[in-house]
C-alpha positions as CSV (number, residue, x, y, z in Angstrom):
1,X,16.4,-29.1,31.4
2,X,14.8,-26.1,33.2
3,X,11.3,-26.5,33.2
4,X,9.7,-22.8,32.7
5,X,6.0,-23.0,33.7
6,X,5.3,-25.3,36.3
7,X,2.1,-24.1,37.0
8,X,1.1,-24.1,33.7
9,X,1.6,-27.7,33.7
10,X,-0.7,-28.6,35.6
11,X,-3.6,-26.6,33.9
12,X,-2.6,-26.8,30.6
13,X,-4.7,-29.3,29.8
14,X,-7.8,-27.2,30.7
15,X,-6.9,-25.1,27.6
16,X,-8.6,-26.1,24.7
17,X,-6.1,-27.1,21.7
18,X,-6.6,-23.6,19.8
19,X,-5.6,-21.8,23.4
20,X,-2.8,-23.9,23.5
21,X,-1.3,-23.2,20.3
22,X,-2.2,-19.8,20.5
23,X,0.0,-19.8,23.6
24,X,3.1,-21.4,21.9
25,X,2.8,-19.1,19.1
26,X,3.3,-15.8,21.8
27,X,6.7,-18.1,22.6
28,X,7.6,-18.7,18.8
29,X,7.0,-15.2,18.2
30,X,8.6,-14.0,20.9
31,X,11.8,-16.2,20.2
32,X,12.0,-14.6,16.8
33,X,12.2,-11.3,17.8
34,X,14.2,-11.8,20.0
35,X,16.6,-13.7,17.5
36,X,16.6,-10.6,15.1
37,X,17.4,-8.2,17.5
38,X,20.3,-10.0,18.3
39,X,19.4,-10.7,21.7
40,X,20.7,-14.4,22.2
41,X,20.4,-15.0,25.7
42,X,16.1,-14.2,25.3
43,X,15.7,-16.1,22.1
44,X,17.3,-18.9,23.7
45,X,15.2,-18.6,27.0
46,X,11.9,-18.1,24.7
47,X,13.2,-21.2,22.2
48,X,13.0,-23.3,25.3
49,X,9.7,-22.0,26.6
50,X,8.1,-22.6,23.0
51,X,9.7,-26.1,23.4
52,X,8.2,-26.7,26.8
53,X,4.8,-25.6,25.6
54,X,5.1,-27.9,22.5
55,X,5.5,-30.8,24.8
56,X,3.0,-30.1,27.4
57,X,0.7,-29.9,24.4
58,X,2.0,-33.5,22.8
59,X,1.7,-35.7,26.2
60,X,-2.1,-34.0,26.3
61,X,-4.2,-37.1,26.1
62,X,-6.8,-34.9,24.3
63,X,-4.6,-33.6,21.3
64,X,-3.5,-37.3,19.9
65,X,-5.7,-37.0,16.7
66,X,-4.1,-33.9,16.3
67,X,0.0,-35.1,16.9
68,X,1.1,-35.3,13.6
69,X,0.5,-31.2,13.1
70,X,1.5,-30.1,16.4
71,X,5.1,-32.4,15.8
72,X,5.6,-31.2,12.5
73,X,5.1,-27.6,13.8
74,X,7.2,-28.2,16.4
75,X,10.3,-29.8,14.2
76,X,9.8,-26.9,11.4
77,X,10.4,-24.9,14.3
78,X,13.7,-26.2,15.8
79,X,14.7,-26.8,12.2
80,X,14.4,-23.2,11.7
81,X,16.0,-21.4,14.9
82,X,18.7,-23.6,15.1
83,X,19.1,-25.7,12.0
84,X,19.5,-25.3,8.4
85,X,15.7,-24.3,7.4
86,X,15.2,-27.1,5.0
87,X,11.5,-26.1,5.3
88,X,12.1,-22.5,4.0
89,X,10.2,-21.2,6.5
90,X,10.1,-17.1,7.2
91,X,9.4,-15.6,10.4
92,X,6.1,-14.3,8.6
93,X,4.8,-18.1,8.2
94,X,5.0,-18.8,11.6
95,X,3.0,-15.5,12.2
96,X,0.5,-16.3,9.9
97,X,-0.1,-19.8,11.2
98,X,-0.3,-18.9,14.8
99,X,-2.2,-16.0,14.3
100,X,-5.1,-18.0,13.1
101,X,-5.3,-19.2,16.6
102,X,-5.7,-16.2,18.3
103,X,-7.9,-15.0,15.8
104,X,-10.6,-17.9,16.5
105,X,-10.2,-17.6,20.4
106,X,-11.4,-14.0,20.0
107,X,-13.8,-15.0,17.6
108,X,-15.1,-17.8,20.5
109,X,-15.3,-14.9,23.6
C-alpha cells in the first residue's frame, strides 16, 4: 500500500487527538466529494489517505482509551464508501461529526 504522508507520520503524534480527527475528517470529506462528482480516481486516492490517517491515529499510544470510537468511525466509514451502508450513514453525518472537531480547535486558538 502507498503510504501518503510520510512526514506526517512522524509528527502526527504531536497533534492532539481533536487535531487529528479534525485532519481525517478534511480526507473523509474530501473523499465524498470527490465520490459524488463522479471523480473515481480522487475519491479513491482521498479514501486511502483518510485510511492512512485513521491508522496513524489507532497505533498512537496516546489515543488507546479512545480506540473503540476512532475504529468504529473508521469501519462506518469503509462500510459506507465501499460497502453496503448497513449503518445508514449520509454524507451529512460524517460532516456533522467531523465538524465538531474543527469547531473546538478554533475554539482552543
Amino acid at each position: 500500500m502507498t503510504t501518503f504522508f510520510k512526514k506526517t507520520a512522524k509528527d502526527w503524534g504531536r497533534l492532539s487527538l481533536m487535531e487529528q480527527l479534525a485532519n481525517i475528517g478534511a480526507e473523509v470529506c474530501r473523499a465524498l466529494r470527490f465520490k459524488n462528482k463522479g471523480d473515481k480516481n480522487e475519491a479513491k486516492a482521498a479514501f486511502y489517505r483518510a485510511l492512512e490517517l485513521f491508522d496513524l491515529t489507532i497505533a498512537d499510544e496516546k489515543n488507546r482509551f479512545r480506540l473503540k470510537e476512532i475504529l468504529r468511525m473508521r469501519e462506518i466509514f469503509a462500510d459506507y464508501f465501499l460497502g453496503n451502508n448497513p449503518y445508514h450513514f449520509k454524507d451529512s453525518d460524517f460532516d456533522r461529526y467531523f465538524l465538531l472537531f474543527n469547531l473546538a480547535i478554533r475554539k482552543r486558538v
